[in-house]
C-alpha positions in Angstrom: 10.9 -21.8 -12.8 11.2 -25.2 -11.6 11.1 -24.2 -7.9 8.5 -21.6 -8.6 6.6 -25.0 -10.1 7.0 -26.8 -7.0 6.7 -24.3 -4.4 3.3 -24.1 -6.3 2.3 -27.5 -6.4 3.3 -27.9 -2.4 0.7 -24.8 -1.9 -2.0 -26.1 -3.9 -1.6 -29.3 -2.3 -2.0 -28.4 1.3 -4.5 -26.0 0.7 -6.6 -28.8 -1.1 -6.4 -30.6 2.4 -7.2 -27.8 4.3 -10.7 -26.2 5.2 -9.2 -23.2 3.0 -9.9 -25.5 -0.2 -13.2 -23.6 -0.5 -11.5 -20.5 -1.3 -9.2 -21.7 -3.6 -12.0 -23.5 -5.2 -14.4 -20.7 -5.2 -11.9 -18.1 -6.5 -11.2 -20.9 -9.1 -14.9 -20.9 -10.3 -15.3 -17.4 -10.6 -12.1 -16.7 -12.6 -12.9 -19.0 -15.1 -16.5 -18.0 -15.3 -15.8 -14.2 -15.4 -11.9 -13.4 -16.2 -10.2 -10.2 -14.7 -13.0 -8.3 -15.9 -15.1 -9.8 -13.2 -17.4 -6.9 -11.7 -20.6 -6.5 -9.4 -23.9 -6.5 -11.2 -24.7 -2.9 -9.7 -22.5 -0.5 -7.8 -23.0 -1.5 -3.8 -24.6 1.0 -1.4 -23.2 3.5 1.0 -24.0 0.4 3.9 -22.7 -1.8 1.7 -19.9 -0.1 1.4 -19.4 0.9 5.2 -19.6 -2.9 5.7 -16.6 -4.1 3.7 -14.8 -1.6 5.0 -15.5 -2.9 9.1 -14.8 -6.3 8.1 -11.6 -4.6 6.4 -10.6 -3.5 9.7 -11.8 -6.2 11.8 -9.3 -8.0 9.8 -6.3 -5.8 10.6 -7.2 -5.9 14.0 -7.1 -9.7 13.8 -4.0 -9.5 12.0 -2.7 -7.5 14.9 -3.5 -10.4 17.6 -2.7 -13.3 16.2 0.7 -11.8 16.6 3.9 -12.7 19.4 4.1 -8.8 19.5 2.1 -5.8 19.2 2.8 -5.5 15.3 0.6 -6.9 12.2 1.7 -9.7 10.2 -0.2 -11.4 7.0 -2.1 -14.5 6.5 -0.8 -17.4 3.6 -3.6 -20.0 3.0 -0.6 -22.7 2.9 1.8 -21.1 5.4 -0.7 -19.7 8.5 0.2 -16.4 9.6 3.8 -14.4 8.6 5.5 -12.5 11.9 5.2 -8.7 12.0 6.1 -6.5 9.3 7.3 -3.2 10.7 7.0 -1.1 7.2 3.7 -2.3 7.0 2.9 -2.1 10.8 4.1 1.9 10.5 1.8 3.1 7.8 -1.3 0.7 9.1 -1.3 3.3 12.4 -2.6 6.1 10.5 -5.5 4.0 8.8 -6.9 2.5 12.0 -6.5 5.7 14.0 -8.5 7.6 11.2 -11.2 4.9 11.1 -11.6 5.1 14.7 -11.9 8.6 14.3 -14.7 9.1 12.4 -16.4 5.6 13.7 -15.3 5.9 17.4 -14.2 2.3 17.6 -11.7 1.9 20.3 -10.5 -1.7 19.5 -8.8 0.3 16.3 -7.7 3.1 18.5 -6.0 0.4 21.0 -4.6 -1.9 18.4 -2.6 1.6 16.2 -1.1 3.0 19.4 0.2 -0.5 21.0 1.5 -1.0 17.1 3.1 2.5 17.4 4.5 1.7 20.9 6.4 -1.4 20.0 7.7 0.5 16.5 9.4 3.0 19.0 11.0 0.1 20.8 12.7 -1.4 17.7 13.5 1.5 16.2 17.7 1.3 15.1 20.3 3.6 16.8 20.6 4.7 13.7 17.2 6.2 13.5 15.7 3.7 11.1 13.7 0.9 11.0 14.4 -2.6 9.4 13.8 -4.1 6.5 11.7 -7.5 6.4 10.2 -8.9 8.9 10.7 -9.0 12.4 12.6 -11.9 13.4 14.8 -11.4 9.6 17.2 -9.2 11.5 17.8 -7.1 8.4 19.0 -4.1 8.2 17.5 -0.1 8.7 16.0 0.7 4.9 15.2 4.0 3.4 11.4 3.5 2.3 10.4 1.0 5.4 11.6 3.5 7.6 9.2 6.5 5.8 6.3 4.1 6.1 6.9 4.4 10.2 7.4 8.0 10.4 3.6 8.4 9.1 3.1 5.9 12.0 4.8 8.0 14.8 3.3 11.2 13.2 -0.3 9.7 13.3 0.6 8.8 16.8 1.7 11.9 17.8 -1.0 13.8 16.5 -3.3 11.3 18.5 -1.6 11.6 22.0 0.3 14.8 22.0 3.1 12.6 23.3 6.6 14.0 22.5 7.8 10.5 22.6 6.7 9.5 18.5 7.4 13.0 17.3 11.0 12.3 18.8 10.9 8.7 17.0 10.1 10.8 13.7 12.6 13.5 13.8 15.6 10.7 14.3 14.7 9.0 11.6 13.8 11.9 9.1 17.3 13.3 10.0 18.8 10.0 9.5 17.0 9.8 6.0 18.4 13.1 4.9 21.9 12.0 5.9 21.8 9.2 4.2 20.1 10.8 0.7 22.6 11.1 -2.2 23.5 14.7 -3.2 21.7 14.1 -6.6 18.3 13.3 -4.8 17.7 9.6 -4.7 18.6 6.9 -2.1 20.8 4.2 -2.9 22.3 3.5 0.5 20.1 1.4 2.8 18.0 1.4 -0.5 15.9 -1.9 -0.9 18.8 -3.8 -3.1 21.3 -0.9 -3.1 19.6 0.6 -6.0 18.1 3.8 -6.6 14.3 3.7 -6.9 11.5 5.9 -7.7 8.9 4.8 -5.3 10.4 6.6 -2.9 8.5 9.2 -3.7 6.8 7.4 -1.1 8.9 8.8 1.2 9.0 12.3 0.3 5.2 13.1 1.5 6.1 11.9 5.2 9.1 13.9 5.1 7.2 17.2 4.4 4.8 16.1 6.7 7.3 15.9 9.6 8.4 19.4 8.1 5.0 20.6 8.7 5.2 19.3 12.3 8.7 21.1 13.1 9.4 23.3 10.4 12.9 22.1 9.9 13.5 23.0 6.2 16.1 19.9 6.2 13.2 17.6 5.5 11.6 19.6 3.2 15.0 19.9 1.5 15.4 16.5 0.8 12.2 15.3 -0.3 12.2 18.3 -3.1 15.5 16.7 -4.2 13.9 13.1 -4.6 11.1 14.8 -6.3 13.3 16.6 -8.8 15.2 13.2 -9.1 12.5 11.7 -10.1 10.4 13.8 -12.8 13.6 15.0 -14.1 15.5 11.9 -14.8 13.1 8.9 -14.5 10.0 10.1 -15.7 8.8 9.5 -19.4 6.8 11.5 -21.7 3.4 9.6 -21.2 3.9 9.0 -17.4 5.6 5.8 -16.9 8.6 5.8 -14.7 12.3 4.0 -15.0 13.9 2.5 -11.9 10.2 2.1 -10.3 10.3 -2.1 -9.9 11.2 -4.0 -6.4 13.5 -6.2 -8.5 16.4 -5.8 -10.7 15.0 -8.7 -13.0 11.6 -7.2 -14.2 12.1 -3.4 -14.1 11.4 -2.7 -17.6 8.1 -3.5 -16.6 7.4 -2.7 -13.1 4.4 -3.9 -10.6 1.1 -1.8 -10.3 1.7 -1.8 -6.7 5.5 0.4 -6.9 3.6 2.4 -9.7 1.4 3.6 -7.4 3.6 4.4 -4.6 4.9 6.3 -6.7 2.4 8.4 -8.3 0.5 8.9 -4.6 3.8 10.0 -3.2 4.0 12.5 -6.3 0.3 13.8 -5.9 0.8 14.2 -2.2 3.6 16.2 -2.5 2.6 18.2 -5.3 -0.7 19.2 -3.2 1.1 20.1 -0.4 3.8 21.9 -2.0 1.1 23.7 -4.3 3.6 23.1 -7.2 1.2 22.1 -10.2 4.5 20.7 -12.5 4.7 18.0 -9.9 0.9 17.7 -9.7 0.7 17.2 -13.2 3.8 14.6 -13.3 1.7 12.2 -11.1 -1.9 13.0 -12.6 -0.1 12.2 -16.3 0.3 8.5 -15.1 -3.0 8.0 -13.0 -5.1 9.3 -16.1 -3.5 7.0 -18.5 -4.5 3.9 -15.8 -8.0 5.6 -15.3 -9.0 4.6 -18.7 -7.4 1.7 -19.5 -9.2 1.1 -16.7 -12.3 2.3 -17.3 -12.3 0.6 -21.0 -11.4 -3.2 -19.7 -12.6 -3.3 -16.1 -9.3 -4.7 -15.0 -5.7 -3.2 -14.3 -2.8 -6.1 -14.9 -0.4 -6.7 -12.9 2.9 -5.2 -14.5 2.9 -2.4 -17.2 6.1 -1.6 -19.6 7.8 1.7 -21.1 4.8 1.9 -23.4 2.0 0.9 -20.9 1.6 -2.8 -21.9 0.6 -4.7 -19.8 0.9 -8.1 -18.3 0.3 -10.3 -15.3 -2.6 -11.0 -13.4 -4.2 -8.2 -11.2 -2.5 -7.3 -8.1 -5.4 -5.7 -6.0 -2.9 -3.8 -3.5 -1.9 -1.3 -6.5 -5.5 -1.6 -7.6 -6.7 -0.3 -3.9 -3.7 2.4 -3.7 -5.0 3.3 -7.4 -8.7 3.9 -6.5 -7.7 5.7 -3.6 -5.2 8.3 -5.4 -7.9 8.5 -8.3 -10.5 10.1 -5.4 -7.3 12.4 -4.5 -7.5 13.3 -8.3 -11.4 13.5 -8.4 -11.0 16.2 -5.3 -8.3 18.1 -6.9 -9.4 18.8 -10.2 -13.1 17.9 -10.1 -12.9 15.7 -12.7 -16.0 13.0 -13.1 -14.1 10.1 -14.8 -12.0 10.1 -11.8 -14.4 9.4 -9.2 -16.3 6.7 -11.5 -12.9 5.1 -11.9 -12.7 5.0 -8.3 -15.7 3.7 -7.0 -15.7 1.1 -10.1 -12.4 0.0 -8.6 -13.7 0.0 -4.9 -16.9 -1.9 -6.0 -15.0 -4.3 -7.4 -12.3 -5.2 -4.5 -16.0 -5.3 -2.5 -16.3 -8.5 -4.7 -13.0 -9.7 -4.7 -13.1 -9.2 -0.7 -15.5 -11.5 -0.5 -13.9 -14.4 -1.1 -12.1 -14.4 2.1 -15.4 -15.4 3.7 -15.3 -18.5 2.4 -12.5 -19.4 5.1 -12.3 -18.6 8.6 -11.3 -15.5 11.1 -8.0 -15.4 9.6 -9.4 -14.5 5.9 -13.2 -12.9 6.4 -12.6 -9.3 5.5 -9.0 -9.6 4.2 -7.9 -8.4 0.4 -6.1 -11.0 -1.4 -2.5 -9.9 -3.1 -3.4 -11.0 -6.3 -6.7 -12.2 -8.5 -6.7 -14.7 -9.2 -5.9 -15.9 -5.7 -2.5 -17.7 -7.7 -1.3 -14.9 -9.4 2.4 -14.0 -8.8 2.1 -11.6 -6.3 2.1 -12.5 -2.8 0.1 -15.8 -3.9 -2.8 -17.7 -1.9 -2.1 -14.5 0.6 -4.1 -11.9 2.0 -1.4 -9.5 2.5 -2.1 -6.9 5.7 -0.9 -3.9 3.2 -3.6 -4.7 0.6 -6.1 -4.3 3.1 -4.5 -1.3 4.6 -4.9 0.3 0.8 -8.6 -1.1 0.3 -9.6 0.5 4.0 -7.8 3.8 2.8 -9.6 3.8 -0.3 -13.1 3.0 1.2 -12.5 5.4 3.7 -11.8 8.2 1.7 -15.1 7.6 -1.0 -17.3 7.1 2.6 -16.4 10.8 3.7 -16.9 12.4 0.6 -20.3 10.7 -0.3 -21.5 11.6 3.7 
């Protein structure tokens, strides 16, 4: 508590007597004038929309050259910018390569396969990738390493080059060797503990499945998906073992939450298997309409859906994104208007970064306020990832 105090009070104080000082201030007026329930007047228009989403990715771009190396870091109002995250950098190739795709902007194009390049060239012996940031030298970890393999799969599809689908196939096989026989991951698990958002993992297993129809992979992310409905899941959705911590996971973030139920959802499409559908659309209706009654999503949620904690907009993003998933799966209404409430919102919150400079305009804070615990005074390159995702995928359904 007392370094979390001072830590604090350092960051305040140099942001004061920095040019950033207008968004801390400004994101300080507007939380006390409007709360967490803060929300645009009106809902914003398709160009509105297709706006926030190019500054989105002009900010992942800039994220990706204000880097030493060809990876994407974050940017801390107090701290400047972090080095490259590999996780991160591994499941940002997919986003940029599909906006470029459907907007034909090459700067995205470049900036995902020069990312994809220098994942392959710090890839372990081992098959994985690290944990941390680059420069941490931390060891290969199961979900970081899942996060690259949609990168080298997005890659591959891209250039036909055998190179990433190699890159893939060693680390899938060196997840599945790794896997407990029961189904989870606890070796060269985050903190040596089993956890449920590696469900997270399962989808880009089957994917590289789908790619070289080697039932191994298949095999082992129907084991973690067993794992987890059948011994972590409770009866009204909420899932044990799902926080990043060991301290608060009675009540785990928004953020793992939603790993998890994506990962679920994805899977359960893909697999056609409607028990596992079901298992992740139990927890993603419960936060539709808490969401849709209060306007806001907190931070952490207990056994009994409580919640607590300011927002953390990266679970927010990854939730309005899975809710379209939801909309296009069951045709449910209350689903889409959850997510394009949500995506209207981060809009708003989005803007806040323009209040600062290059390294902020069109960046997604971690938390709102700007101060809550979660990757605090930041703008996180794997919130924006989510909120591009999201915007992405509620621009090609409303084309």
């Amino acid at each position: 508590m007392v370094r979390s105090l001072y830590l604090y009070s350092r960051y305040i104080t140099s942001i004061a007597l920095s040019h950033y000082r207008r968004v801390l201030l400004t994101d300080l007026g507007r939380f006390f004038r409007k709360g967490s329930r803060i929300m645009p007047e009106q809902g914003y228009s398709k160009a509105e929309r297709e706006a926030a989403l190019s500054a989105a990715v002009q900010w992942l771009i800039t994220a990706s050259e204000k880097m030493q190396d060809d990876g994407m870091g974050s940017f801390h109002l107090a701290r400047g910018w972090s080095s490259s995250y590999p996780e991160t950098t591994g499941y940002l190739v997919p986003t940029l390569l599909e906006y470029a795709r459907h907007t034909g902007v090459s700067d995205a194009s470049e900036v995902a396969l020069k990312a994809a390049r220098w994942l392959l060239l710090i890839q372990k012996a081992s098959g994985g990738w690290q944990g941390g940031r680059v420069g941490e030298n931390r060891p290969e970890i199961v979900f970081n390493t899942g996060q690259v393999i949609r990168g080298m799969l997005s890659a591959y599809d891209w250039t036909g080059e055998p190179k990433f689908l190699d890159s893939a196939v060693r680390a899938g096989d060196w997840l599945a060797e790794v896997q407990h026989p029961d189904g989870y991951w606890k070796a060269h698990a985050l903190m040596n503990e089993p956890r449920v958002y590696d469900a997270f993992v399962d989808f880009p297993l089957l994917q590289l499945f789908r790619q070289t129809r080697n039932v191994r992979y298949k095999e082992a992310a129907e084991r973690n998906i067993h794992w987890i409905i059948e011994q972590k899941q409770h009866s009204n959705g909420w899932f044990e073992d799902c926080d990043n911590t060991v301290r608060h996971n009675d009540r785990p973030i928004l953020h793992t939450l939603a790993y998890t139920i994506d990962g679920l959802l994805d899977c359960g499409l893909y697999l056609q298997d409607e028990s596992v559908v079901r298992s992740a659309l139990l927890p993603a209706e419960r936060l539709r309409d808490m969401f849709l009654a209060h306007r806001f999503l907190y931070g952490r949620y207990d056994g009994s859906w409580n919640g607590s904690e300011y927002s953390i907009l990266t679970g927010c993003a990854q939730m309005s994104l899975l809710w379209m998933k939801a909309w296009e799966y069951g045709n449910d209404g209350s689903y889409r208007e959850a997510a394009l409430k949500m995506a209207d919102k981060l809009i708003l919150l989005q803007q806040i970064g323009g209040h600062g400079d290059i390294n902020t305009r069109g960046g997604l804070p971690g938390s709102y306020p700007i101060w809550g615990k979660y990757e605090p005074f930041a703008f996180p390159n794997w919130a924006t990832k989510f909120f591009a995702d999201a915007l992405m995928r509620l621009l090609a359904r409303d084309s």
